[in-house]
N, C-alpha and C positions, 0 to 999 in steps of 0.2 A: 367720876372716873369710869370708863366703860370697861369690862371685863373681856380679857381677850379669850380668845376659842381655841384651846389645842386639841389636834386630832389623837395623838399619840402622847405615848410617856415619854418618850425618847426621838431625839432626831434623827437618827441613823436609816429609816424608812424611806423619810423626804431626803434626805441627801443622796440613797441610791437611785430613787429614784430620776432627781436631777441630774445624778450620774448621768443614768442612760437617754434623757432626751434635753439633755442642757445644751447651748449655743443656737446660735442663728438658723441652722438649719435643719436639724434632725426633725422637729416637730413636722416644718414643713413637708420632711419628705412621707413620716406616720402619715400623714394628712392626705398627702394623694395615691398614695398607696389603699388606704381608708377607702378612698373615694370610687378609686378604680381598680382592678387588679386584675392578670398582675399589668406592671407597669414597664415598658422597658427603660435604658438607661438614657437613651436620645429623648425619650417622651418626658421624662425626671427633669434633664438636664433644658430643655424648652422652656417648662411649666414652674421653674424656679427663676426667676432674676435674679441677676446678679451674680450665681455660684459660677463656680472656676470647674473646669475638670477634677482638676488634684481635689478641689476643695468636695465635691461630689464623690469622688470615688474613696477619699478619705472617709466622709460620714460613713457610704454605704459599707464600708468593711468594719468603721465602728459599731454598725447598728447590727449587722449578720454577726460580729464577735459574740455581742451580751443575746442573740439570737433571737432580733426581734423582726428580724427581716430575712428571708431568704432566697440566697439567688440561686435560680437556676439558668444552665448555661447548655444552649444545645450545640452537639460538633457539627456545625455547618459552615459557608462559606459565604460571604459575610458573616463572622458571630454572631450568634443571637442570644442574648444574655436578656432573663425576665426576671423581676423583683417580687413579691410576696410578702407582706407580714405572716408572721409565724400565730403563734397562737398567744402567746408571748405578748406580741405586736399586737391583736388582734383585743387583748385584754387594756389596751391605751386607746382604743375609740370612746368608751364613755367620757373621758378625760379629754381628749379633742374637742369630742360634742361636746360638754360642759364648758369649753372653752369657746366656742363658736358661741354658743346661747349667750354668752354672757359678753362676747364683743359685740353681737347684733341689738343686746338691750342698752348697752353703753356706748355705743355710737349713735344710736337713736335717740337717749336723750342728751348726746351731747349736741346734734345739731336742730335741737328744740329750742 
C-alpha cells in the first residue's frame, strides 16, 4: 500500500487557498498577469477564450477583493483601466511555474 504525503495537519490552508484561485478561470488570469504587466482588460479579455465580459469582470473583482490583483484606473477618455498582481498575487507565480513544469513533463510523456 503506498503511503500518502500530507503537507499540513489540517485542511483549512488548501481550502483557502482554492478559495482564491478555484474555477475556470482565475488561474488563467494569475498566469498572464505573471507573464506580462500590467495587463489591460481588452488585452485579458483577447488572450482568454471562451470568457464572457460579466464572467471577466466577475473574476477580476474576485481576485482584487482577496487582493491579489490590482486595478488601476486612469481619468481619461476612453477609460483606461490596467491590472497588476499585488504582492499577494505575486507570492502565486512559484505555484503557476510548478504547474507549468509539470504539464510540460506530462504532456511530453504522454505523446511518447
Amino acid at each position: 500500500m503506498t503511503e500518502k504525503m500530507c503537507f499540513v495537519s489540517n485542511k483549512e490552508p488548501f481550502e483557502y487557498t482554492l478559495s482564491i484561485v478555484s474555477g475556470k478561470w482565475k488561474l488563467k488570469i494569475i498566469y498572464l498577469l505573471a507573464c506580462t504587466t500590467p495587463v489591460r482588460y481588452g488585452e485579458l479579455k483577447r488572450n482568454i477564450s471562451g470568457i464572457t465580459h460579466k464572467m471577466l469582470s466577475t473574476q477580476l473583482k474576485e481576485l482584487e477583493k482577496e487582493n491579489v490583483i490590482e486595478r488601476k484606473e486612469y481619468p481619461q477618455v476612453p477609460p483606461k483601466v490596467e491590472y497588476y498582481l499585488t504582492k499577494k498575487g505575486e507570492s502565486l507565480i512559484p505555484i503557476v511555474r510548478s504547474m507549468c513544469v509539470w504539464g510540460k513533463e506530462n504532456m511530453t510523456r504522454q505523446t511518447n
